[in-house]
PyMOL Python script that loads the backbone (N, CA, C, O; Angstrom):
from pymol import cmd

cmd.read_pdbstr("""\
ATOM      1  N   UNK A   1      46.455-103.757-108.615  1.00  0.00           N
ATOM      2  CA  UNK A   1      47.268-103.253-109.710  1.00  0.00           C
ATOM      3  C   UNK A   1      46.831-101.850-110.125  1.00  0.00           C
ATOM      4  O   UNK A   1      47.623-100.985-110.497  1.00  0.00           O
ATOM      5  N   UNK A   2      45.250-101.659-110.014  1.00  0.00           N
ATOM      6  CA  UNK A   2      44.880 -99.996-110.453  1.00  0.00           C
ATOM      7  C   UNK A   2      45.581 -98.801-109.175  1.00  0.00           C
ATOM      8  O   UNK A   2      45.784 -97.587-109.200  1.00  0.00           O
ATOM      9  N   UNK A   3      45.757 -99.694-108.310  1.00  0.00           N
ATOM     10  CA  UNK A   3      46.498 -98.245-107.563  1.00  0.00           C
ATOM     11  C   UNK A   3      48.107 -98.201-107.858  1.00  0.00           C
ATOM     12  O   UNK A   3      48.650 -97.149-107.522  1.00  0.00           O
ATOM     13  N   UNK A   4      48.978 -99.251-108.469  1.00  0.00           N
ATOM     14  CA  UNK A   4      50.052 -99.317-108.523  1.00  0.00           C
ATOM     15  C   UNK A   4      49.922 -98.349-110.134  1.00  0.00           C
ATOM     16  O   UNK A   4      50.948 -97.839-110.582  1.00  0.00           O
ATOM     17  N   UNK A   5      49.041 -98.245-110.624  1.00  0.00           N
ATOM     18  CA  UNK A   5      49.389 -97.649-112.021  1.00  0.00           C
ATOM     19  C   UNK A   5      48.811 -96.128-111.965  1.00  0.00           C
ATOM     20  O   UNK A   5      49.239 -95.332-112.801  1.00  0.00           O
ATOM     21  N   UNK A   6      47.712 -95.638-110.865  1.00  0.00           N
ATOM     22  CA  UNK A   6      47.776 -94.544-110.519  1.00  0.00           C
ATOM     23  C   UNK A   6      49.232 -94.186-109.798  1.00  0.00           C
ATOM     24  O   UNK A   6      49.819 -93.190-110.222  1.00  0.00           O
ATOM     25  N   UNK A   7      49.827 -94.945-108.741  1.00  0.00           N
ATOM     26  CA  UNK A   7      50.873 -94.071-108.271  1.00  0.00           C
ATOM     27  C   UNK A   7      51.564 -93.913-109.877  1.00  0.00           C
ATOM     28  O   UNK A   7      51.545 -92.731-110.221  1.00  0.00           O
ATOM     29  N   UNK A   8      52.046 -94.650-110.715  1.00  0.00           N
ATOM     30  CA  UNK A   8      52.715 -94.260-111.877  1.00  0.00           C
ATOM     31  C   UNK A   8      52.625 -93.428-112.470  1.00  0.00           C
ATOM     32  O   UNK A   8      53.631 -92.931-112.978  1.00  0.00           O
ATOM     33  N   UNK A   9      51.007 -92.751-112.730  1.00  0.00           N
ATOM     34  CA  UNK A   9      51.096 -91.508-113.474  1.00  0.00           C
ATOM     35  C   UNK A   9      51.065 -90.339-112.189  1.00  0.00           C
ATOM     36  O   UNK A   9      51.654 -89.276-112.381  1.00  0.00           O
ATOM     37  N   UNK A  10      50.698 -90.464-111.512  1.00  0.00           N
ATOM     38  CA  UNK A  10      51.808 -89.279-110.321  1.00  0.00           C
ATOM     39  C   UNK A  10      52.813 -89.084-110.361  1.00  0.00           C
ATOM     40  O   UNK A  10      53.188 -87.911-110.352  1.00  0.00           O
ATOM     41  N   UNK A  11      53.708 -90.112-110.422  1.00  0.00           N
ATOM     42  CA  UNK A  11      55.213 -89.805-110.929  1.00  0.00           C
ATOM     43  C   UNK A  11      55.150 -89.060-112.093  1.00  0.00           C
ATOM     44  O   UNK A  11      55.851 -88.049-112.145  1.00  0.00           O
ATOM     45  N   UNK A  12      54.272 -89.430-113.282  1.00  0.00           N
ATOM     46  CA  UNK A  12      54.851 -88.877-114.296  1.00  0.00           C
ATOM     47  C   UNK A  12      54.628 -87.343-114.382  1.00  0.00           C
ATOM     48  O   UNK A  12      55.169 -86.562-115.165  1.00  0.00           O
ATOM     49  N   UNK A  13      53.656 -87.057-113.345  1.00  0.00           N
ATOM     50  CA  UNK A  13      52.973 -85.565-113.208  1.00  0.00           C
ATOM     51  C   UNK A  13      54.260 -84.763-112.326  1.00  0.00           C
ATOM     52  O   UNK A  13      54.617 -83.651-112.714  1.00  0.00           O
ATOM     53  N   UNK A  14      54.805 -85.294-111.332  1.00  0.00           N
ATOM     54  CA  UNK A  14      55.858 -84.888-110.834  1.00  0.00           C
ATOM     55  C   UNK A  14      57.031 -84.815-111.605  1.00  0.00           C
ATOM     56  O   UNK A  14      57.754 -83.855-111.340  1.00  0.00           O
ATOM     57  N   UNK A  15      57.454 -85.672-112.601  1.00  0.00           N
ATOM     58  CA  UNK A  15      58.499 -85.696-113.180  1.00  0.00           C
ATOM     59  C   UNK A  15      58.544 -84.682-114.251  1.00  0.00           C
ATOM     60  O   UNK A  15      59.624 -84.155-114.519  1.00  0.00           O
ATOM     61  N   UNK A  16      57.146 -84.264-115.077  1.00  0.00           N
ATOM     62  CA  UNK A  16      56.931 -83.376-115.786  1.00  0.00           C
ATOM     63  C   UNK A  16      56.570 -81.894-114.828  1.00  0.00           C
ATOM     64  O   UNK A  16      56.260 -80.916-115.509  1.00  0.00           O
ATOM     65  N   UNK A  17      56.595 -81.740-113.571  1.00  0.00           N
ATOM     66  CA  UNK A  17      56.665 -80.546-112.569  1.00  0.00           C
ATOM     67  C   UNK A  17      57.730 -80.044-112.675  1.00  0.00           C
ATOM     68  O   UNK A  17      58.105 -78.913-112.985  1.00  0.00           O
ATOM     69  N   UNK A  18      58.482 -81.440-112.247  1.00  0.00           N
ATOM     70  CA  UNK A  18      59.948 -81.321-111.946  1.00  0.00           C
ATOM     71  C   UNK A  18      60.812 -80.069-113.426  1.00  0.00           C
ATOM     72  O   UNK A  18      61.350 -78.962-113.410  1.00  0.00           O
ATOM     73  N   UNK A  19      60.533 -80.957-114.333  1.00  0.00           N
ATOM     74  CA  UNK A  19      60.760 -80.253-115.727  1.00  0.00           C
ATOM     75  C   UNK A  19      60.830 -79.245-116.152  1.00  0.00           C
ATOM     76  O   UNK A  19      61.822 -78.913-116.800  1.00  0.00           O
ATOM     77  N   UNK A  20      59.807 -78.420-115.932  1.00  0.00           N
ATOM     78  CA  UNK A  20      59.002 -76.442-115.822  1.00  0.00           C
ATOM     79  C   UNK A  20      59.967 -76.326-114.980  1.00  0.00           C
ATOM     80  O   UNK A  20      60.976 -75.759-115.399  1.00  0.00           O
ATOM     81  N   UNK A  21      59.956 -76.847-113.476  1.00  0.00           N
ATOM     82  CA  UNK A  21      61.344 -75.976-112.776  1.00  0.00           C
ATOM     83  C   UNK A  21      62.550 -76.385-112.949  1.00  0.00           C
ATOM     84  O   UNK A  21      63.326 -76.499-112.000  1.00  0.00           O
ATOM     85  N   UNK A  22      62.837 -76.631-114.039  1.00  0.00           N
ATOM     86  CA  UNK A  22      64.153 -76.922-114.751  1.00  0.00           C
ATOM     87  C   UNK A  22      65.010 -77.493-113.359  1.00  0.00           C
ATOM     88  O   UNK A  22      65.580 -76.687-112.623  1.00  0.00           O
ATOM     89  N   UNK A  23      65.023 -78.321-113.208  1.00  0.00           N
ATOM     90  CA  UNK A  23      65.137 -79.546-111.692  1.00  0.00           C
ATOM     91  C   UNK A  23      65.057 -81.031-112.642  1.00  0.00           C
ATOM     92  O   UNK A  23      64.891 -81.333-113.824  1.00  0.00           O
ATOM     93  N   UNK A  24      65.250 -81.615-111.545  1.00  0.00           N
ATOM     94  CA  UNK A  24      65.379 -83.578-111.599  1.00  0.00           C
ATOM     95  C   UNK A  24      64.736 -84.072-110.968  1.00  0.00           C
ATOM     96  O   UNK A  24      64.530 -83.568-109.864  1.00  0.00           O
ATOM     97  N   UNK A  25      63.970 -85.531-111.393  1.00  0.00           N
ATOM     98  CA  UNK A  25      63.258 -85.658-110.651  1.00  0.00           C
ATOM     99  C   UNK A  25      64.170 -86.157-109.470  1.00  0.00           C
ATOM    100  O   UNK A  25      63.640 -86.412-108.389  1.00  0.00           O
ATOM    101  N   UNK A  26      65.446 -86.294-109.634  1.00  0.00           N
ATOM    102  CA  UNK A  26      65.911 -87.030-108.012  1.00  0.00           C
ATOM    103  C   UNK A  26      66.193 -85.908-107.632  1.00  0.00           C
ATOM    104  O   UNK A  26      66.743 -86.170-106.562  1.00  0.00           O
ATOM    105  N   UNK A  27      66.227 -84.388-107.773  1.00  0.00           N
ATOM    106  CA  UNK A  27      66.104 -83.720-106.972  1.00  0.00           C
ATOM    107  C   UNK A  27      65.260 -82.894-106.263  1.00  0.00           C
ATOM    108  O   UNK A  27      65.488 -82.019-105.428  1.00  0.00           O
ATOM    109  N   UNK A  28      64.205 -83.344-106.760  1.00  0.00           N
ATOM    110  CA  UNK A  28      62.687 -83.535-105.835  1.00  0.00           C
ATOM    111  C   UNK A  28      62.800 -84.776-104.659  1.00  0.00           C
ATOM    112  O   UNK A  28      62.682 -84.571-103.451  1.00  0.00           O
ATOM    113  N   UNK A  29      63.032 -85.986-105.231  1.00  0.00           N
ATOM    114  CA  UNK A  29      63.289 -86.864-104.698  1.00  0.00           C
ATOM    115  C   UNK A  29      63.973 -86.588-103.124  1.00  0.00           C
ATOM    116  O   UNK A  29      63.525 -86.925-102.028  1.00  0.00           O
ATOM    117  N   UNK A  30      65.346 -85.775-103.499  1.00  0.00           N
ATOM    118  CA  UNK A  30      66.295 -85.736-102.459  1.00  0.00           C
ATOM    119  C   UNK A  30      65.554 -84.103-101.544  1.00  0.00           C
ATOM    120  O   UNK A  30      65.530 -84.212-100.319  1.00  0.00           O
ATOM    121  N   UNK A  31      65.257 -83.353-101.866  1.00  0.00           N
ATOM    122  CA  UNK A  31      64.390 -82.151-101.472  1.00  0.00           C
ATOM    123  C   UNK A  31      63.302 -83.517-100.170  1.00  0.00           C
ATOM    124  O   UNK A  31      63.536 -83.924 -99.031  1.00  0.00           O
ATOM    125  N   UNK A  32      62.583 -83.684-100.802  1.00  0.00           N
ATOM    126  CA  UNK A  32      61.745 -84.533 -99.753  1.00  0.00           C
ATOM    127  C   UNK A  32      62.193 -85.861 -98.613  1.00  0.00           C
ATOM    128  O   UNK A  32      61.505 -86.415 -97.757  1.00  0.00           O
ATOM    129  N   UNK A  33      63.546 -86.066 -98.995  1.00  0.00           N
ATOM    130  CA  UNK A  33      63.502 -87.162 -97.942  1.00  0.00           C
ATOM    131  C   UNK A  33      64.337 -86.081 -97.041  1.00  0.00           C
ATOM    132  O   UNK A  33      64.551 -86.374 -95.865  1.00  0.00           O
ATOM    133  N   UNK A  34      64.756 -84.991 -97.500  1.00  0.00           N
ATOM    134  CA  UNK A  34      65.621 -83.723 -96.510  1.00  0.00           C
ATOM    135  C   UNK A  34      64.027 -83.025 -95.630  1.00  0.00           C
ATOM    136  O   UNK A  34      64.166 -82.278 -94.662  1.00  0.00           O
ATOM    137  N   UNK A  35      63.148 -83.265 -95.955  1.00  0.00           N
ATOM    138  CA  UNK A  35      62.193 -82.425 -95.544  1.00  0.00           C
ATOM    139  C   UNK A  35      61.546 -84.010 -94.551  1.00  0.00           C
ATOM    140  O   UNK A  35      61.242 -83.628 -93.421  1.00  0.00           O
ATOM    141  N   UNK A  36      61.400 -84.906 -94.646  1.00  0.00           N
ATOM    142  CA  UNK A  36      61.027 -86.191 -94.256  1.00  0.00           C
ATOM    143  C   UNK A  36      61.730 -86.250 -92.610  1.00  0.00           C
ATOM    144  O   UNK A  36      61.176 -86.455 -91.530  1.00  0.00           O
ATOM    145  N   UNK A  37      62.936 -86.022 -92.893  1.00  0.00           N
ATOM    146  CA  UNK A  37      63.673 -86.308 -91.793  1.00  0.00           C
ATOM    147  C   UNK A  37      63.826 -85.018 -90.749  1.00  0.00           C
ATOM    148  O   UNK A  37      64.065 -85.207 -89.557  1.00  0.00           O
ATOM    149  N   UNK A  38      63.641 -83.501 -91.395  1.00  0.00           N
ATOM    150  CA  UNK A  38      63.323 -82.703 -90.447  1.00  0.00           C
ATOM    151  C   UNK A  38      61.919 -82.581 -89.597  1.00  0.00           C
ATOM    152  O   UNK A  38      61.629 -82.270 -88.442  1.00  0.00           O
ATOM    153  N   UNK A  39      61.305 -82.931 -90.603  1.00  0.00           N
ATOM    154  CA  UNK A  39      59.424 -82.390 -90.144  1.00  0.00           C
ATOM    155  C   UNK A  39      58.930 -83.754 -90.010  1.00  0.00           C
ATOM    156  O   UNK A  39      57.862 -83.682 -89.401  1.00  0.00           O
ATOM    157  N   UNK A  40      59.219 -85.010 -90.304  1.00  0.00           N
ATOM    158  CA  UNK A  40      58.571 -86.298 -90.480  1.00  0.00           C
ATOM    159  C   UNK A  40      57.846 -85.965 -91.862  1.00  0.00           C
ATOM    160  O   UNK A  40      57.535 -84.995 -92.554  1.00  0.00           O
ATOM    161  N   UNK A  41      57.743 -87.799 -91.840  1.00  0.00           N
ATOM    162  CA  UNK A  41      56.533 -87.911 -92.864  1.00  0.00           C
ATOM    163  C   UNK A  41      54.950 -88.794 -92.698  1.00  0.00           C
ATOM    164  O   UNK A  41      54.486 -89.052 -91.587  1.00  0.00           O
ATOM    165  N   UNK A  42      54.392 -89.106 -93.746  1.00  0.00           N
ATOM    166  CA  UNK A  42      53.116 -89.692 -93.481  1.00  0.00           C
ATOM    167  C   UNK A  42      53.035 -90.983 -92.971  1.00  0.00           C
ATOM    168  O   UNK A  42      51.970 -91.580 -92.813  1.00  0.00           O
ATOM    169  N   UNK A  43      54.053 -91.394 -92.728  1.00  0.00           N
ATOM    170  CA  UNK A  43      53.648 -92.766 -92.212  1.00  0.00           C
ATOM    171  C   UNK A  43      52.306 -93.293 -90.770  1.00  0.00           C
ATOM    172  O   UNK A  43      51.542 -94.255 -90.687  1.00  0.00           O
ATOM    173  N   UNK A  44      52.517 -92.358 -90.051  1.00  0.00           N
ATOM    174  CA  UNK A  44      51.720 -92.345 -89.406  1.00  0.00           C
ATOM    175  C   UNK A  44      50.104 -91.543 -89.029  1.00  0.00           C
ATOM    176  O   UNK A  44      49.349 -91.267 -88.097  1.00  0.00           O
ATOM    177  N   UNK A  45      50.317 -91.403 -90.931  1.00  0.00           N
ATOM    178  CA  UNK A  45      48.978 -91.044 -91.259  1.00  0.00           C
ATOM    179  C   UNK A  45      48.122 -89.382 -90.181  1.00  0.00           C
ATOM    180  O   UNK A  45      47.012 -89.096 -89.734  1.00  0.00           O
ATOM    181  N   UNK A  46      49.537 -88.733 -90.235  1.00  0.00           N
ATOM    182  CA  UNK A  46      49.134 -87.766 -89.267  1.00  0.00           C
ATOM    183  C   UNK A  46      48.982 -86.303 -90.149  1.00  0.00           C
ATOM    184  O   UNK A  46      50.042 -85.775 -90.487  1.00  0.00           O
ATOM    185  N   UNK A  47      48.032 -85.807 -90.433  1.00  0.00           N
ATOM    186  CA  UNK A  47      48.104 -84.476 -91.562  1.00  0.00           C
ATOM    187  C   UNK A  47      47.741 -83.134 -90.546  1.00  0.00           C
ATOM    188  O   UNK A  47      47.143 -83.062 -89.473  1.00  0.00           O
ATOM    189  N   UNK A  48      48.179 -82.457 -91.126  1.00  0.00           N
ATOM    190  CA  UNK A  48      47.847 -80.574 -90.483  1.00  0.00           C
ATOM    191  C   UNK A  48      46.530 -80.397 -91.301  1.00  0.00           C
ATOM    192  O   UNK A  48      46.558 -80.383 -92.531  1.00  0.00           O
ATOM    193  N   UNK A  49      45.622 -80.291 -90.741  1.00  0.00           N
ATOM    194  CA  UNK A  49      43.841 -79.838 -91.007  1.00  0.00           C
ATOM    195  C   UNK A  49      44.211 -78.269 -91.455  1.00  0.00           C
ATOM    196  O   UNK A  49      44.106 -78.153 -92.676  1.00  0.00           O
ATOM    197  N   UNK A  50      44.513 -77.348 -90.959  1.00  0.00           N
ATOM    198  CA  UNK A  50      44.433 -75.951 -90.635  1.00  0.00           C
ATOM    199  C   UNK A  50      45.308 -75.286 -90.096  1.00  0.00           C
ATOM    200  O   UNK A  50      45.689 -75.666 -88.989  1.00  0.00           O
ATOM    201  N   UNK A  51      45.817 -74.271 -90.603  1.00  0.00           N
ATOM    202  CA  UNK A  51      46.412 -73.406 -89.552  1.00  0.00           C
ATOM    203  C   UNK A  51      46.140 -71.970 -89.816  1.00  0.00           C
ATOM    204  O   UNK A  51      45.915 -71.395 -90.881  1.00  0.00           O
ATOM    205  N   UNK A  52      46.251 -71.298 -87.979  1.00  0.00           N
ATOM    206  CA  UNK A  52      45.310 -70.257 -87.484  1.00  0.00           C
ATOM    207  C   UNK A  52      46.505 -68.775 -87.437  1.00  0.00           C
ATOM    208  O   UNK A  52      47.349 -68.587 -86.560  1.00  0.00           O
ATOM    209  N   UNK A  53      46.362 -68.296 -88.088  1.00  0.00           N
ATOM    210  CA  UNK A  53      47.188 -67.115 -87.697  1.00  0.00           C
ATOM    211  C   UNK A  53      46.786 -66.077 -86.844  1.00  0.00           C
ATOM    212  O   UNK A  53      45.990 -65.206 -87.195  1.00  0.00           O
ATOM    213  N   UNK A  54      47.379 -66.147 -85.582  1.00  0.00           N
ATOM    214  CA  UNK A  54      47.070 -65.017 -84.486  1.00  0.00           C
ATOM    215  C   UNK A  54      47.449 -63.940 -84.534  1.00  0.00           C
ATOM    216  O   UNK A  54      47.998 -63.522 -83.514  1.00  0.00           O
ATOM    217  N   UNK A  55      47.327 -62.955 -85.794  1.00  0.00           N
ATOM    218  CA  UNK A  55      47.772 -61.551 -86.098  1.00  0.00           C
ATOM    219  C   UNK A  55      47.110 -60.776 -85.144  1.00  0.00           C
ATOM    220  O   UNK A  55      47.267 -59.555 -85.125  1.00  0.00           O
TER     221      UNK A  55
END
""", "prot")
cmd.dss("prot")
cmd.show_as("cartoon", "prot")
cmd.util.cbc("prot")
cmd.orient("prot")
């Protein structure tokens, strides 16, 4: 239950983000499942460490 009530106040930190950029939170919501389906998402627990710019 303590991690189900941390994800809750994440939401509320996002929802009050959302707010300052005068936005919704379902349009954060909808922003990320548009970004989910181009780039993937975490499900498979796969993250970018670093990236190297070859200037």
């Amino acid at each position: 239950m303590d991690r189900i009530e941390e994800l809750a106040d994440m939401l509320e930190v996002i929802k009050a983000l959302a707010k300052l950029e005068n936005t919704s939170f379902s349009d954060v919501v909808k922003v990320a499942e548009e970004k989910c389906d181009k780039r993937g998402g975490f499900e498979d627990k796969i993250f970018l460490e670093k990236v190297v710019d070859k200037k």
